[in-house]
C-alpha positions as CSV (number, residue, x, y, z in Angstrom):
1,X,70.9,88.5,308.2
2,X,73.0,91.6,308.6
3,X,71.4,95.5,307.9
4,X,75.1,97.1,307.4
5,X,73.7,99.2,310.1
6,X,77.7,99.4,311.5
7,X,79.4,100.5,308.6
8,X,76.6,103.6,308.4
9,X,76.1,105.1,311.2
10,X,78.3,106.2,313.7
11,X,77.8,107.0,317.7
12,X,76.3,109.8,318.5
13,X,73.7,111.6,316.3
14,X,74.3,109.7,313.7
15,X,73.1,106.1,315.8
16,X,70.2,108.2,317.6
17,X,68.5,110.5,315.2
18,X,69.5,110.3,311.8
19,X,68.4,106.2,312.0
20,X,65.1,107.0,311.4
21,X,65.9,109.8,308.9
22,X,67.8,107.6,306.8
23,X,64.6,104.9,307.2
24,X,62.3,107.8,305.6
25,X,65.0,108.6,302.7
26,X,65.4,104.9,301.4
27,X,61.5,104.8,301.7
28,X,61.4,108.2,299.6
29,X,63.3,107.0,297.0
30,X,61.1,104.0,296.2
31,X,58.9,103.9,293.3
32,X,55.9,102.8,295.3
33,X,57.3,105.7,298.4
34,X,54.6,105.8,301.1
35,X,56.2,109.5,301.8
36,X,58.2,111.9,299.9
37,X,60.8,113.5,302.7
38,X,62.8,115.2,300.5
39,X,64.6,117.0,303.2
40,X,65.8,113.6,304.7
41,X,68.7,113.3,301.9
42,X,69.8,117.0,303.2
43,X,70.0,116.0,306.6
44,X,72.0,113.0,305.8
45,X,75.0,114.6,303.8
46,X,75.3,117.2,306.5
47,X,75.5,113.9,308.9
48,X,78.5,112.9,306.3
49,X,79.9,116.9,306.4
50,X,79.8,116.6,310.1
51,X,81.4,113.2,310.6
52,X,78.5,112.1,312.3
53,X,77.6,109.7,309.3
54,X,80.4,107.5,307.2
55,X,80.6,108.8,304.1
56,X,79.2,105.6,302.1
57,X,75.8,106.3,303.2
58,X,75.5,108.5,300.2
59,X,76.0,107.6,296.5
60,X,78.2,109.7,294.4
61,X,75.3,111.8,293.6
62,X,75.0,112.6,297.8
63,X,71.8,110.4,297.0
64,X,71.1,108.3,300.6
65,X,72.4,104.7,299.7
66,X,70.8,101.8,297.5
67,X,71.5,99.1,300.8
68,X,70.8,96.0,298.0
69,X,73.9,96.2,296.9
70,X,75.5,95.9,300.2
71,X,73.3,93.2,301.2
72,X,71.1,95.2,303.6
73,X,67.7,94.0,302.8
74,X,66.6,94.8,307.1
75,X,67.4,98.5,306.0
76,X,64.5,98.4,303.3
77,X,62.4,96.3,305.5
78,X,62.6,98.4,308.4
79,X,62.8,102.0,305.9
80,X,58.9,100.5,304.5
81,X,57.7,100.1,308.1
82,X,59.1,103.8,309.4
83,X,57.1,104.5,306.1
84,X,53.9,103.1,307.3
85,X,54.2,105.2,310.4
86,X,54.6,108.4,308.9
87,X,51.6,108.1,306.6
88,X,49.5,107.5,309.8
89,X,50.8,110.0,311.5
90,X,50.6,112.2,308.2
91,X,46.7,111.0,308.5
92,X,45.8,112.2,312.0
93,X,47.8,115.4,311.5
94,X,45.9,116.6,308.7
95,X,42.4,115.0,310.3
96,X,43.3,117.0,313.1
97,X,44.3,120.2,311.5
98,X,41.1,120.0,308.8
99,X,38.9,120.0,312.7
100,X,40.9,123.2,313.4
101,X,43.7,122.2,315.3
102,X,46.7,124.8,314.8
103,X,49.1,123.1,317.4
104,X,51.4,120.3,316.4
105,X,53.8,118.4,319.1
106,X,56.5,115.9,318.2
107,X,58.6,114.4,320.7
108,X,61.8,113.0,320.3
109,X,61.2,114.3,316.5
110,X,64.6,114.2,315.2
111,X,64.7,115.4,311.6
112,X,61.3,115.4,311.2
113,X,60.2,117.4,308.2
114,X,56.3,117.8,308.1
115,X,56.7,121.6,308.9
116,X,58.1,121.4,305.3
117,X,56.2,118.8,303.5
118,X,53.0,118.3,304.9
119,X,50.8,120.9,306.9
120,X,50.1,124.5,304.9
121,X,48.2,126.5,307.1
122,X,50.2,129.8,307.6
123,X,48.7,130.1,311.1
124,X,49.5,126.2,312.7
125,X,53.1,125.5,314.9
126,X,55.0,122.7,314.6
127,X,57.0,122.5,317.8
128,X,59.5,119.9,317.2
129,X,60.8,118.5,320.8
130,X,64.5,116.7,320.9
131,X,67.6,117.0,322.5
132,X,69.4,120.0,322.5
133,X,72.6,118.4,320.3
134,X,69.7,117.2,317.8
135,X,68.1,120.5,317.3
136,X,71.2,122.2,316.9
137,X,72.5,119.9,314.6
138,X,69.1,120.3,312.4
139,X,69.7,123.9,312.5
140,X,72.9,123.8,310.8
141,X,71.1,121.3,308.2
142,X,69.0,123.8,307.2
143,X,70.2,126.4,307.4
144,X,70.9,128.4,304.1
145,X,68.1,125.9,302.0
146,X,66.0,127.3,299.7
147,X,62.9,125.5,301.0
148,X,61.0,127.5,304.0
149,X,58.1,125.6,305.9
150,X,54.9,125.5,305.0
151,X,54.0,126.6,308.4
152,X,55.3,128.1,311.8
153,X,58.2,126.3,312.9
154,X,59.8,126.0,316.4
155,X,62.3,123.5,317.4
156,X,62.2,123.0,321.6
157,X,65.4,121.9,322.7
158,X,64.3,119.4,325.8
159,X,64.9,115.4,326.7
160,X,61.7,114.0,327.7
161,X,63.4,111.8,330.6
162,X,63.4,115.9,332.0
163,X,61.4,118.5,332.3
164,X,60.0,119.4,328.5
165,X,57.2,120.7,329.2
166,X,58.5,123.9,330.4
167,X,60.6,125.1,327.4
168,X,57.1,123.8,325.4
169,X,55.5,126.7,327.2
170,X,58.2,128.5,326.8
171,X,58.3,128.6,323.2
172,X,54.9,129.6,322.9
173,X,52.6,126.5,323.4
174,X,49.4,127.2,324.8
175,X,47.3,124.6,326.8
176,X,44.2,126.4,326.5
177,X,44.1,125.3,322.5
178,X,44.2,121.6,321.3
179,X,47.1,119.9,320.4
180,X,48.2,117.1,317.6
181,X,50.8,114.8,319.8
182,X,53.3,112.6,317.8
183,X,55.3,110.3,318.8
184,X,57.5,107.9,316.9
185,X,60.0,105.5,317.6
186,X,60.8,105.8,321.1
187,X,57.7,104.2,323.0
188,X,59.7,100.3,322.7
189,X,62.5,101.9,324.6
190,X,61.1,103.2,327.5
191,X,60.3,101.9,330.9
192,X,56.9,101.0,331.7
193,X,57.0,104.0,334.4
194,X,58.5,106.3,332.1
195,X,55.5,105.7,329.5
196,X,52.9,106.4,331.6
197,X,54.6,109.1,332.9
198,X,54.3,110.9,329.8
199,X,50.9,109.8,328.9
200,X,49.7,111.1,331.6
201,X,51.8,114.3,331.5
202,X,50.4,114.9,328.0
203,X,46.9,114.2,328.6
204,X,46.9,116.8,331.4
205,X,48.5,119.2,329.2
206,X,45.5,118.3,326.3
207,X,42.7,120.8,325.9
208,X,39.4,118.7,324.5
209,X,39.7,118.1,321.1
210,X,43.4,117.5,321.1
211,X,44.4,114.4,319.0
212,X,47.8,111.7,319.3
213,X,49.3,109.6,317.0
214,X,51.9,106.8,317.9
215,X,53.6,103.6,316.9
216,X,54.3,100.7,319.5
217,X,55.0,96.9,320.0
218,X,53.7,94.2,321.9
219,X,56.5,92.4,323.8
220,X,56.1,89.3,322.1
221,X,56.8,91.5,318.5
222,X,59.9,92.8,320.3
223,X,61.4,89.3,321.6
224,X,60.8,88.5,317.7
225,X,63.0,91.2,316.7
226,X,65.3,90.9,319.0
227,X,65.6,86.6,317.9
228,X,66.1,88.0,314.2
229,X,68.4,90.5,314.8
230,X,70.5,88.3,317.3
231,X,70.9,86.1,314.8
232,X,74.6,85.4,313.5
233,X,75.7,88.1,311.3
234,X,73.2,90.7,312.3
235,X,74.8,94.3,313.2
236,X,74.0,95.6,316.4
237,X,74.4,99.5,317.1
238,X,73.2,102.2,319.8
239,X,69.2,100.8,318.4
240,X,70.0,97.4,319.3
241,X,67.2,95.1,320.7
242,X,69.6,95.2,324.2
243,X,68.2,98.5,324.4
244,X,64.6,97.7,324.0
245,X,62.5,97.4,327.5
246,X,61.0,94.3,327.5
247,X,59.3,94.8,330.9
248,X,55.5,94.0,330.9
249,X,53.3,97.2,330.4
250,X,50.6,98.1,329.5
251,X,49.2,98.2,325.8
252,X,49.2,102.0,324.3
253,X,45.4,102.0,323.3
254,X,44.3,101.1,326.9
255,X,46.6,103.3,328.8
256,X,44.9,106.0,327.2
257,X,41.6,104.7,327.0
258,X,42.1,104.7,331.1
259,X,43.2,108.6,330.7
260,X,40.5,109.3,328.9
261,X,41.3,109.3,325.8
262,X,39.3,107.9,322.6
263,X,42.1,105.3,321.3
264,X,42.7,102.8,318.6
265,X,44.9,100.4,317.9
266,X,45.6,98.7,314.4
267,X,48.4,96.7,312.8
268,X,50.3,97.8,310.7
269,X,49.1,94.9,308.6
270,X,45.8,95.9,309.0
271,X,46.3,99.4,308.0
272,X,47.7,97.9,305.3
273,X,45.0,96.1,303.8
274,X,42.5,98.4,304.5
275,X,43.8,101.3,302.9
276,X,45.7,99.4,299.9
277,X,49.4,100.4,301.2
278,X,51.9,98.6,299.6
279,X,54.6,96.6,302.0
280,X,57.3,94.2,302.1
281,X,56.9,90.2,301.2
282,X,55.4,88.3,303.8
283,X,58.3,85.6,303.9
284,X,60.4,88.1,305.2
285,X,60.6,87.6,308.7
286,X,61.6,91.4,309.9
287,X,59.0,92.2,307.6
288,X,56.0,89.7,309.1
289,X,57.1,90.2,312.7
290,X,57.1,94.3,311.9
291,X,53.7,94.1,310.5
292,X,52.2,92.6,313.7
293,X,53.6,95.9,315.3
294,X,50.6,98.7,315.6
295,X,49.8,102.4,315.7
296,X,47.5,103.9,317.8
297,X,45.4,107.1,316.5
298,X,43.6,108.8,320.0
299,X,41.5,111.7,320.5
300,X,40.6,113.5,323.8
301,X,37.0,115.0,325.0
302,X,38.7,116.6,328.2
């Protein structure tokens, strides 16, 4: 099974960040779209402008690629699972800021475009935490759009293997009022340390009633991605299963539970079925193997 990955996406920004945005723009363009991130189309042709993307990610209407007909059914597979994750974490946003929370955090956020589609109160931040390279880079992207946000948006240029926490406060965050914490994507390649490094770093910096939403794998769902896509013919780039930590951790959910927090776990399966989400056939096996992976929505008393 091969994704085309290598003949998309280039080193650089265009391997780290703009995966996941071009995940969310195959998934927006679906009939049966779990999301509508219309912005991640904009980000990709300035990935193309840049060099940072090849150019036959786009069609010849700068519309993000149809992958069927380069025999990149992964792409689609994965694209309906990233999906799934931004519904959730569309889900506990807007539970959080319906209870009154008017601080959003996403780390490692990439070209993440709720500021724009999602939340609508005037007074609620987004502060949208990457590297500095990847919040430049979205800069340029939007720059000169018609669209505005929705709300109060403040990109923090920070890696979270150092010190983000200070140019969060620096940017105006305030640990005195609760928080919304996202994170996507980046959990399976981190060391067991490095997790509960930032668990615990956010939950000190939560003020009760601050809320977190996440995706994750168990180990055994990783060593199953890893056999597919080690398979003959599979492309391997910078998101490779080499890179994923396959050290024993802890599970998400109890981590925080031991923190404090309020945490639960569900499949992405499960979450499935119980809200009538559409997904992927179940002989596919990227697709099964994905759909054993969970999400974890938490919420802290103090």
């Amino acid at each position: 099974m091969t994704d085309g990955r290598e003949q998309l996406l280039k080193p650089g920004i265009g391997a780290k960040s703009l995966d996941g945005t071009f995940a969310r723009a195959l998934e927006s363009q679906r009939a049966d779209a779990l999301i509508d991130d219309f912005l991640a189309a904009v980000f990709l042709r300035r990935g193309v402008t840049e060099g940072v993307l090849e150019p036959s990610v786009l069609d010849e209407d700068g519309r993000p690629l149809d992958p069927g007909s380069r025999n990149t059914s992964a792409w689609f597979v994965r694209a309906r699972h990233v999906g799934l994750r931004s519904w959730f974490g569309d889900r506990v946003i807007e539970e959080a800021v319906t209870s009154g929370v008017r601080q959003v955090v996403i780390l490692a956020a990439g070209q993440d475009a709720r500021a724009y589609r999602l939340i609508e109160e005037p007074d609620c931040v987004v502060f949208e935490v990457d590297q500095p390279e990847v919040t430049a880079f979205n800069s340029r992207a939007l720059a000169g759009l018609d669209a505005r946000p929705r709300c109060e948006r403040r990109p923090v240029s920070a890696d979270l293997a150092s010190d983000w926490r200070g140019p969060l406060v620096a940017r105006g965050w305030q640990a005195s009022r609760p928080t919304v914490w996202v994170i996507e994507g980046v959990l399976i390649y981190l060391p067991p340390d490095v997790r509960e490094a930032l668990f615990r770093d956010i939950t000190a910096l939560s003020a009760a009633g601050s809320y977190l939403s996440l995706d994750d794998a168990p180990l055994e769902e990783l060593r199953g991605v890893q056999r597919v896509l080690d398979a003959p013919g599979a492309a391997r780039d910078e998101h490779s299963p080499a890179m994923f930590d396959m050290r024993p951790r802890a599970a998400s959910a109890q981590l925080l539970q031991s923190l404090g927090w309020q945490a639960q776990a569900i499949t992405a399966d499960a979450l499935r079925t119980r809200h009538g989400l559409p997904g992927e056939s179940s002989g596919n096996p990227l697709a099964s193997i994905l759909g054993r992976c969970h999400v974890v929505s938490a919420r802290y008393a103090g």
